[in-house]
Residue frames relative to the residue before (quaternion, step in Angstrom):
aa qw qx qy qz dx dy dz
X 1.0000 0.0000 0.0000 0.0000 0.00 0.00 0.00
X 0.4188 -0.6110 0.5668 0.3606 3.79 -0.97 0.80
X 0.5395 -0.6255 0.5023 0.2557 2.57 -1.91 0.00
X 0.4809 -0.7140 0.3341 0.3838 3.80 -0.34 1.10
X 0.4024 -0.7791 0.3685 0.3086 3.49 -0.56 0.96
X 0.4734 -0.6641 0.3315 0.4743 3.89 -0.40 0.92
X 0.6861 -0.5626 0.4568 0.0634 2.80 -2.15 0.73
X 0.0955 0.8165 -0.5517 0.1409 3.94 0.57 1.04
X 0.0730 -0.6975 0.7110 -0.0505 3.32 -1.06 1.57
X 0.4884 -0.5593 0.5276 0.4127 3.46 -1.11 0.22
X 0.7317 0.3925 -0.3933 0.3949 3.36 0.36 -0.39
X 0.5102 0.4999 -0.5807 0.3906 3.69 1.01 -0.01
X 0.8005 0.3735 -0.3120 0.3498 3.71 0.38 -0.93
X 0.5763 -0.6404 0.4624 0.2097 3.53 -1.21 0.93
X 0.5691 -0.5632 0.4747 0.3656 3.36 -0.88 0.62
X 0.5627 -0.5841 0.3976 0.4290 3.62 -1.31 0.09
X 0.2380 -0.8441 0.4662 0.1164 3.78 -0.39 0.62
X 0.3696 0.7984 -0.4286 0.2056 3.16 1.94 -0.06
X 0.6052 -0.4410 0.5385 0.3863 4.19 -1.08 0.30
X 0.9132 0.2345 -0.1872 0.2758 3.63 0.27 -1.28
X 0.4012 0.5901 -0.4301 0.5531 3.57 2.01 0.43
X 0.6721 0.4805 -0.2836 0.4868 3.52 0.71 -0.82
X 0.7470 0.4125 -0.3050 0.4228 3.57 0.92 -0.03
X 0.5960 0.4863 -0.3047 0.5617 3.29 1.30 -1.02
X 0.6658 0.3729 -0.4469 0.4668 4.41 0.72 -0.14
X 0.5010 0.5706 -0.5407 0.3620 3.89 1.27 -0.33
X 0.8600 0.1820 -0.3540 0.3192 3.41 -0.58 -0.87
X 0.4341 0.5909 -0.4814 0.4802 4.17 1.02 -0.25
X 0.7359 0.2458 -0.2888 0.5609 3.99 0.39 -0.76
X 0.6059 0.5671 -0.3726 0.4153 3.82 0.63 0.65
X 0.5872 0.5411 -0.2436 0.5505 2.97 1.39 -1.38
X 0.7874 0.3347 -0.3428 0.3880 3.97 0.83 -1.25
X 0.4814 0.6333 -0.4958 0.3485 3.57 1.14 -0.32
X 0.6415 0.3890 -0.3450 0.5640 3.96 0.94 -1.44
X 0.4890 0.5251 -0.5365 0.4442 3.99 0.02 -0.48
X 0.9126 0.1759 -0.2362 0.2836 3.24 -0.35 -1.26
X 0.5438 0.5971 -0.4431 0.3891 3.47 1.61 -0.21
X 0.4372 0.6698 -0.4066 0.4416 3.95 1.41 -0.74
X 0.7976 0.4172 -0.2601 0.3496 3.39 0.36 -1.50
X 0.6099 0.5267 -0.4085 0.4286 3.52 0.97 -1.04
X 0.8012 0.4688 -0.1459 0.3421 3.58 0.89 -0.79
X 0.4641 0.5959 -0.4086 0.5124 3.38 1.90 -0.60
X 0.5241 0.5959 -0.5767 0.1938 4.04 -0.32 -0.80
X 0.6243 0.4664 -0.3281 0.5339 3.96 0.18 -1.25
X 0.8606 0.2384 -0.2805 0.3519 3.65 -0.07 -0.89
X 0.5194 0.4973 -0.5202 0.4607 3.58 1.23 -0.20
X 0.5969 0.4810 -0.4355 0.4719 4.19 0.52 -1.21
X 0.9495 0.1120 -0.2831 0.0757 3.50 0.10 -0.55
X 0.3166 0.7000 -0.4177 0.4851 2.90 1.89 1.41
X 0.5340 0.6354 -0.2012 0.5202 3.52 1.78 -0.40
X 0.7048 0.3547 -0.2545 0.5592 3.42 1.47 -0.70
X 0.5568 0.4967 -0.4463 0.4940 3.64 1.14 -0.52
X 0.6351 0.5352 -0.2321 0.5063 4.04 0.78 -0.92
X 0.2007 -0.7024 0.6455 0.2228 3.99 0.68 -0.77
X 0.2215 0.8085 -0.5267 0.1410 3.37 0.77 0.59
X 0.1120 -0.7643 0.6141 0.1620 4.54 0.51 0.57
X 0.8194 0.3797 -0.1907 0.3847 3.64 -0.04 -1.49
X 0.6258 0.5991 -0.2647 0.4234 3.48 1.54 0.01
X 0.4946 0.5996 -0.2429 0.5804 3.27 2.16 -1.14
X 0.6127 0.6385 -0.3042 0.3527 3.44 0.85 -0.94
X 0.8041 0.3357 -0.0251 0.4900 2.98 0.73 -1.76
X 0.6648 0.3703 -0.4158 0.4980 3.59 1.35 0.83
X 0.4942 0.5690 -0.4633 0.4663 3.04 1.45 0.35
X 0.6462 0.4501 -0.4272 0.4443 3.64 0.95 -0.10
X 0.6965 0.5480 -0.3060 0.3478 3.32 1.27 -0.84
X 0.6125 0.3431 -0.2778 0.6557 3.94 1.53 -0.56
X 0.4437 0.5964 -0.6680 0.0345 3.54 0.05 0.33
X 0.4298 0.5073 -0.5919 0.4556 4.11 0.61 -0.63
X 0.5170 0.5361 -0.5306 0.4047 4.34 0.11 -0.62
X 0.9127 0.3486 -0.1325 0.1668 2.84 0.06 -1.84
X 0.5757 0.5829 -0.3574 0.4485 3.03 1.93 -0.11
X 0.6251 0.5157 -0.2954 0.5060 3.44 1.75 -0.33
X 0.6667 0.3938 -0.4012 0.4894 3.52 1.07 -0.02
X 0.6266 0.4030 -0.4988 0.4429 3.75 0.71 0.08
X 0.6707 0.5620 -0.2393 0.4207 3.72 0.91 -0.57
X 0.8068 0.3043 0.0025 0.5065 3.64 0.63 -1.07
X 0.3568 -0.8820 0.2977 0.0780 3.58 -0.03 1.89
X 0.3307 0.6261 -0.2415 0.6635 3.55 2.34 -0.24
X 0.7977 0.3879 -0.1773 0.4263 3.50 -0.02 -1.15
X 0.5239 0.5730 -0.3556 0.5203 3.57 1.06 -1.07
X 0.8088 0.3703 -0.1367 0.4359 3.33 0.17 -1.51
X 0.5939 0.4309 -0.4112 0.5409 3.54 0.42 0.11
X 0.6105 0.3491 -0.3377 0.6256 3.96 0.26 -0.53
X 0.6386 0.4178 -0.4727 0.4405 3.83 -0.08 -0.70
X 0.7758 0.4398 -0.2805 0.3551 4.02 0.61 -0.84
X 0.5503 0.6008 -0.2286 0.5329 3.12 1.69 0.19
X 0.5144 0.5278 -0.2807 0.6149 3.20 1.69 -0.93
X 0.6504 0.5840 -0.3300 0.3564 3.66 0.41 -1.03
X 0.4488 0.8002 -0.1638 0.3626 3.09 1.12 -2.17
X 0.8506 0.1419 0.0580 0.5030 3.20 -0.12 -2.25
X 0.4067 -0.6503 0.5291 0.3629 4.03 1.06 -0.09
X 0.1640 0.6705 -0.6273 0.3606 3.46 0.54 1.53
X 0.1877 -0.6582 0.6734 0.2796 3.15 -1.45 0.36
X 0.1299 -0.7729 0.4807 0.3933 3.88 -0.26 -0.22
């Protein structure tokens, strides 16, 4: 009779606990937290550096880049209003 081949769950084995895995994911899960906190916040100041610049083919091409925004500012009544006080802020119309 063989021998039964061993039994590996993910939950039997422990995560790595090494010093230098735990350091190389610190600043990579930092870097995306500020990435993603920039972006939620960059829209108001990118629209209204685009109007001071007359930038047309740029508006375009940030309208593809904020659209998940825009689908959360026409949908989501917190979100509206927070970009709208930024719009104010910077004397944006949206």
């Amino acid at each position: 009779m063989p021998p039964e081949p061993p039994n590996h769950h993910l939950a039997d084995e422990e995560l790595p606990t090494d010093p230098e895995v735990r350091s190389f994911a610190r600043p990579w899960l930092l870097a995306m937290i500020w990435i993603a906190g920039a972006y939620v916040l960059s829209p108001a100041p990118v629209i209204w550096g685009l109007q001071k610049v007359g930038g047309s083919s740029a508006s375009a091409k940030s309208d593809l880049v904020y659209a998940p925004i825009v689908v959360l500012y026409r949908k989501v009544p917190f979100i509206r209003a927070f970009y709208d006080w930024q719009f104010k802020a910077l004397g944006i119309r949206p």
